[in-house]
C-alpha positions in Angstrom: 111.9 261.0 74.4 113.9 261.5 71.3 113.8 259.1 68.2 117.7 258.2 69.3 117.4 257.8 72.4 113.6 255.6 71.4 115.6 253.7 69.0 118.5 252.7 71.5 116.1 251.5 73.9 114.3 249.4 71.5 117.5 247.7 70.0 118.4 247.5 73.5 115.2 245.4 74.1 115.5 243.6 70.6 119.1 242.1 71.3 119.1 241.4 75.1 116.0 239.5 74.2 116.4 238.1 70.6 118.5 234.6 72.1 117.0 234.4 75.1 114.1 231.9 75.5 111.9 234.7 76.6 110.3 236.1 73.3 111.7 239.1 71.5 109.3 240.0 69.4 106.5 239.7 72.3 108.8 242.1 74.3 109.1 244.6 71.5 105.0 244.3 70.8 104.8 245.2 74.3 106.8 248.0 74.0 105.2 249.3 71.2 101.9 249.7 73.4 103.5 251.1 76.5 105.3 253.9 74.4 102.6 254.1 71.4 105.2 253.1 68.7 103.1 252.8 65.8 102.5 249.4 63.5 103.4 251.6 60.2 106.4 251.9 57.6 109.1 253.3 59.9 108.7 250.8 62.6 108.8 248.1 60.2 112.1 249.6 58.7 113.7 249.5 62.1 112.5 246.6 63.0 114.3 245.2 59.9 116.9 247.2 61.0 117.4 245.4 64.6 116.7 242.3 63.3 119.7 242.9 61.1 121.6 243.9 64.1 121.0 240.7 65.9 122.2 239.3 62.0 125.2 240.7 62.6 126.0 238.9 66.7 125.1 235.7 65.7 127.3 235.8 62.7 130.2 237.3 64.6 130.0 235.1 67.6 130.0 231.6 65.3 131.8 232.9 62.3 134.4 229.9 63.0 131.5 227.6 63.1 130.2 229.2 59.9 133.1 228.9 57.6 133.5 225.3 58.7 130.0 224.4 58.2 130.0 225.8 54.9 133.3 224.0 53.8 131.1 220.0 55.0 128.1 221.1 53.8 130.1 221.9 49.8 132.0 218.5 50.7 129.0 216.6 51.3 127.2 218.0 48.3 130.6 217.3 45.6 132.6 214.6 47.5 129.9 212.8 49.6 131.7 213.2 53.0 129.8 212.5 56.0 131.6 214.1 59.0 130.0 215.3 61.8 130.2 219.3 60.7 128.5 218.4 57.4 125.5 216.7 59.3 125.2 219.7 61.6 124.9 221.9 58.3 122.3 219.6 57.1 120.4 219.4 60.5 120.6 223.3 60.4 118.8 223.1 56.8 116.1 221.0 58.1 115.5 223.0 60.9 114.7 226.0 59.0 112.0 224.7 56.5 108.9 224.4 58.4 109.3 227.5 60.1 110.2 229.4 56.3 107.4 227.5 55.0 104.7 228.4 58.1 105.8 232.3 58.2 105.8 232.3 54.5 101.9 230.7 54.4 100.7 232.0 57.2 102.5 235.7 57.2 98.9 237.6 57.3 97.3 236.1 60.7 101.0 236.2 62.5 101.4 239.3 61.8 97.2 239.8 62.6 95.4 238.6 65.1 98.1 236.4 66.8 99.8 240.2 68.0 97.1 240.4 70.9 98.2 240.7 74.1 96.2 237.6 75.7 98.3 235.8 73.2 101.3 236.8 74.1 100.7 236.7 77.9 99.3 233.0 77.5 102.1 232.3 75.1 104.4 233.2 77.3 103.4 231.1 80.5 101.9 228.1 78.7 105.5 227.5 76.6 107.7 228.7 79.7 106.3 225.7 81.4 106.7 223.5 78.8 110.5 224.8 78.7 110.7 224.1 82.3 109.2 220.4 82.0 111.8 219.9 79.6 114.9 220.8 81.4 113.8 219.1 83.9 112.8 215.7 82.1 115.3 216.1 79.3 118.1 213.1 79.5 121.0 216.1 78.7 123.6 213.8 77.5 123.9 214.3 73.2 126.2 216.9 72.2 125.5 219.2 69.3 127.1 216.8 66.8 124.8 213.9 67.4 121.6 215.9 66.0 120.0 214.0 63.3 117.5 214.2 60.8 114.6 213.9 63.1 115.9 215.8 65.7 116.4 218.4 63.1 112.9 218.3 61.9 111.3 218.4 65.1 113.3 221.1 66.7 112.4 222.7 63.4 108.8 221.8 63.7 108.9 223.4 67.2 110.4 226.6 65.6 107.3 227.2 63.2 105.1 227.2 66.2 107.6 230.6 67.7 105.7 232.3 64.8 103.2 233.1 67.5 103.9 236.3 69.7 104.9 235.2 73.1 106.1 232.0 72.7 110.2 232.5 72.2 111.9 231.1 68.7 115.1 230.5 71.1 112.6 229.0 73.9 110.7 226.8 71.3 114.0 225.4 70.0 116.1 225.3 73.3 112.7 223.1 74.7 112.9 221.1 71.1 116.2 220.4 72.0 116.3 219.0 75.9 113.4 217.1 75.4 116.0 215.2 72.7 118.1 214.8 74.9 120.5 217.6 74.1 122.5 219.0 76.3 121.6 222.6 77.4 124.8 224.3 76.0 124.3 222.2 72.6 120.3 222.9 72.6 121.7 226.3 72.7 123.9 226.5 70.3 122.0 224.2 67.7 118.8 227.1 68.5 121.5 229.9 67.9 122.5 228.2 64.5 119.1 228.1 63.1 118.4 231.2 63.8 121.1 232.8 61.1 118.8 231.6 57.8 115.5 232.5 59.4 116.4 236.0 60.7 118.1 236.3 57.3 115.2 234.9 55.1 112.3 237.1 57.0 114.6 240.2 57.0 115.0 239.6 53.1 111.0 239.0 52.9 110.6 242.1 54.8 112.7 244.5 53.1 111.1 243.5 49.6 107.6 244.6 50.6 109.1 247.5 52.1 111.4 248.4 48.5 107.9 248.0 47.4 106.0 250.4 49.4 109.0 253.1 49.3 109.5 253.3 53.0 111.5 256.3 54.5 115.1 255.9 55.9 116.3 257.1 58.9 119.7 257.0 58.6 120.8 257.8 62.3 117.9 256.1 64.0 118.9 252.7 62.1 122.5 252.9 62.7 121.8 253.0 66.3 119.0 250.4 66.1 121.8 248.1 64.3 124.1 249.1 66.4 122.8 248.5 69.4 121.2 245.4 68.9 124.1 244.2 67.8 126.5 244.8 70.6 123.9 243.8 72.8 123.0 240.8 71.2 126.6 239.4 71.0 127.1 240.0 74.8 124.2 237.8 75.5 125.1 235.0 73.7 128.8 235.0 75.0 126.9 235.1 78.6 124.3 232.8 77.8 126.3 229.9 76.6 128.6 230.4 79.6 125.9 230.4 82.1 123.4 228.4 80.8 124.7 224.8 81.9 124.9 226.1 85.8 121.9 228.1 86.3 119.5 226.4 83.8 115.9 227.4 82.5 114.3 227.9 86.0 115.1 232.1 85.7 113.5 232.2 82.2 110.5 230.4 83.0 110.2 232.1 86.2 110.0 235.1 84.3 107.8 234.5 81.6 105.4 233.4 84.5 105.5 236.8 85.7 105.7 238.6 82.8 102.9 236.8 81.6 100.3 237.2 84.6 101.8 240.8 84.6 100.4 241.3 81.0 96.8 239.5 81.9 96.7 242.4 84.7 97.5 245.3 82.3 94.7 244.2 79.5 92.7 243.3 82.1 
């Protein structure tokens, strides 16, 4: 297999599975055994790269959202406004610092020992059910705009614990979120949200220690692995957020199931 073609089926991977609750980087550590993609340099550089990628979808598909976050969050900050955009911004804020903090603290054993297989297989099926319990428990009446400080901090909270292989940032959140008593659509969107300054602040963190170390660039192999991930990665969230209100969590956590027993068998 060529480097190209590799690289295309790894962004592939990377942004089909980067907003589902179904664990991207669990799907890309898998792939990385299967194919014997190395741990080194050049797959962290394209991971940054993919990553970036994803960056890029999120932004696009919410850059309305963005710019209209942006202009509460300035007018809570200089003219004390309290409308219902600027608390979003500020629930958005809060629901990135315990994760930032965790990977930041903890950065050596996620990226360690919590990369085993039996991790991410039990990972997978132990926070799949938990996601299922949820949408099935889970009031689904609050809209995105009625997320408050708590719920902030505790869909946050719940984010930090996605640090571990296998267990879904999107899935952690979108759980957060319906046990709430979000709404599906708005769990969604609110876990889509936060994922813009954590994708964005580990990318950052990443590339540093890789300035640092002088990585090579590929220049064609990232451009498709940004790319790709991108387009990909944009297309899911438009389908997602269309879709998720009528078919629900049951295909996701059916899955994980599977593809957890499935990894069990192969380590086995």
């Amino acid at each position: 297999m060529s480097n190209l073609v590799e690289a295309a089926l790894l962004a592939l991977v990377q942004g089909l599975t980067e907003f589902l609750p179904i664990s991207s980087s669990a799907h890309l550590i898998l792939v990385g055994m299967i194919t014997g993609r190395g741990e080194g340099a050049d797959a962290a550089v394209f991971d940054v790269a993919v990553h970036v990628g994803s960056l890029l979808a999120v932004v696009l598909y919410f850059r309305r959202e963005l710019v209209q976050l942006s202009r509460s969050f300035f007018a809570s900050v200089f003219a004390r406004e309290r409308s219902a955009s600027a608390r979003l911004a500020w629930a958005v804020i809060l629901g990135t610092i315990p994760a930032a903090l965790c990977g930041y603290l903890l950065k050596d054993t996620i990226e360690g020992s919590l990369r085993g297989a039996r991790v991410i297989a039990w990972a997978s099926i132990g926070f799949g059910i938990l996601l299922w319990v949820s949408d099935r428990v889970g009031r689904r009446i609050r809209s995105v705009e009625r997320i408050g400080t708590f719920d902030a901090l505790f869909v946050g909270a719940c984010q930090a614990l996605a640090l571990i292989p296998g267990t879904s940032r999107s899935g952690a959140t979108i759980t957060a979120g319906l046990f709430g008593g979000l709404t599906r659509e708005a769990a969604a969107r609110f876990s889509f949200l936060l994922s813009i300054p954590l994708i964005l602040a580990a990318g950052a963190l990443k590339t540093k220690d890789l300035l640092e170390a002088r990585a090579q660039i590929d220049v064609p192999v990232l451009a498709i692995g940004v790319l790709v991930s991108a387009v990909s990665a944009y297309l899911c969230i438009e389908f997602f957020l269309r879709l998720v209100e009528r078919i629900g969590m049951t295909p996701f956590v059916v899955y994980r199931i599977l593809l957890g027993i499935a990894i069990l068998v192969f380590v086995s």
